[in-house]
C-alpha positions, 0 to 999 in steps of 0.5 A: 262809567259802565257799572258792574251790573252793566257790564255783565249784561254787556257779556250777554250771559244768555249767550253763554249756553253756545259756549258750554253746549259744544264743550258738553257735547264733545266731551260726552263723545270723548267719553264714549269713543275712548276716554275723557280727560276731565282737566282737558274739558275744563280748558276747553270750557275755559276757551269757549265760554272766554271767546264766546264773551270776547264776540259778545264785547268785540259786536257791542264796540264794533256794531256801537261805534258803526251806529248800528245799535242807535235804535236797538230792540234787544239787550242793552249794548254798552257802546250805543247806550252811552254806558261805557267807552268804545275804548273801554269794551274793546279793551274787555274784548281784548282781555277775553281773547287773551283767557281763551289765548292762555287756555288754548296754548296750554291744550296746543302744548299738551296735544298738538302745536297745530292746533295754535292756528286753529285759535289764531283763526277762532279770533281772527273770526270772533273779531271780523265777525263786525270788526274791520273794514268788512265785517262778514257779519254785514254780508250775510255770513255770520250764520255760516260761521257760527255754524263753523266756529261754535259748531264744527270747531268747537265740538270736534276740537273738544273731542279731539284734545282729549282723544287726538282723533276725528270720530264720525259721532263727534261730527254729528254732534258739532252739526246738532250743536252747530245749527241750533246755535245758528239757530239763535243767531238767526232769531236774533237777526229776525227780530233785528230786520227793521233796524239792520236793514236802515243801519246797512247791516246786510245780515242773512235774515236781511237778505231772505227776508222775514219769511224764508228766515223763520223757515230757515230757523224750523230747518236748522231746529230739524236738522239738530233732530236729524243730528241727534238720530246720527249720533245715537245710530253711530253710539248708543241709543241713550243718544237719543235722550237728546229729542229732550231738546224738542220741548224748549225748541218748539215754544220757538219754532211756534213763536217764530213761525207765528209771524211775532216780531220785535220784542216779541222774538226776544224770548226765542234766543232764550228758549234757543238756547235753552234747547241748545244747552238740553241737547248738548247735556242730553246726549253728552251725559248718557255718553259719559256714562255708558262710555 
């Protein structure tokens, strides 16, 4: 039996920062545009932290009873270590998707109705990431839809359960939060080439290969820079506290772009998302306040 220490390490809470950064972000553009409704970022918080651990338990049973985490480089995963039963982290994940449920039907109740097939896709996606017959996480798609779901969905979502419209300064946001928590994802996958590759696990990093991956890290590290000019441009130039970001990113960009490989890499998904959090608080905060 998994103990409780071992079940927090499972939650990877070093992957939280993707959750918080887009409920920052958007709340921050809220703030700006019209007004922010502070109970309404809270649910939203509630929902992105709930899902985002909910991915974190449905990959550790998903990818554990594949044997895809037999030989793992990086944290410990329940289901591969032995440490819990495959039932029991499909459970937990279960559990998550039901917080993020409660939480979202509440903002749907008190917004729009529509947005319950907006969450309904967000699990289906959370859980098909590995899960399923097909996962689209073994097809080279799992950057794409990071980008989408902890990007576009979350950061234009946060913003519009508080404001009920669609604001070009919201959309720069989500493409900045967006491709630095693809960013991490693709760290995570370059550390994981050897092993996805002998586990058949076709990840993007497995199909362009060591090279053009760490390229595509420093790309999408530039596109949050390009992201945060957008939103300072459409908003306030405060925005551009944001290029704070800069210091944690580039301790990555120079440890992927200087070939490390393994464990070495591992210290990427934490400055990652270090920078991704940074940049959702350096432009959200200053928003807030001039707004």
């Amino acid at each position: 039996m998994a103990t409780p220490g071992q079940w927090v390490a499972g939650a990877r809470p070093r992957t939280l920062p993707a959750a918080v950064s887009p409920v920052l972000a958007g709340t921050g553009v809220a703030a700006y545009v019209d007004h922010a409704v502070w109970w309404k970022a809270l649910l939203a918080l509630v929902v992105s932290l709930a899902l985002q651990v909910a991915v974190n338990y449905a990959n550790d049973y998903s990818d554990g009873i594949r044997g895809t985490d037999a030989d793992r480089v990086g944290p410990m995963r329940l289901v591969g270590s032995g440490a819990a039963t495959p039932g029991a982290v499909k459970r937990a994940a279960f559990l998550a998707f039901a917080v993020a449920g409660v939480a979202g039907l509440v903002l749907a109740a008190t917004t729009a109705w529509w947005l319950v097939a907006v969450g309904l896709v967000c699990v289906l996606a959370a859980w098909f990431y590995t899960g399923g017959a097909r996962p689209y996480g073994y097809l080279g798609l799992g950057e794409v839809m990071v980008f989408v779901f902890f990007g576009l969905v979350a950061v234009l979502g946060t913003t519009y359960v508080q404001t009920e419209s669609f604001d070009l300064p919201a959309l720069y946001a989500a493409v900045g939060v967006g491709a630095l928590a693809c960013a991490i994802l693709v760290a995570n996958n370059l550390r994981d080439i050897p092993t996805d590759t002998v586990a058949g696990k076709r990840t993007l990093a497995v199909l362009l290969g060591p090279d053009r991956t760490r390229g595509l890290y420093a790309l999408l590290v530039a596109a949050a820079v390009v992201a945060c000019v957008a939103v300072a441009v459409s908003t306030s130039w405060w925005a551009l506290l944001g290029l704070g970001f800069l210091v944690p990113a580039l301790r990555g960009v120079c440890t992927v772009l200087s070939g490390a490989v393994g464990p070495a890499l591992i210290p990427v998904l934490q400055s990652t998302g270090l920078a991704e959090l940074v940049w959702a608080a350096l432009v959200g905060v200053p928003l807030l306040l001039v707004g």
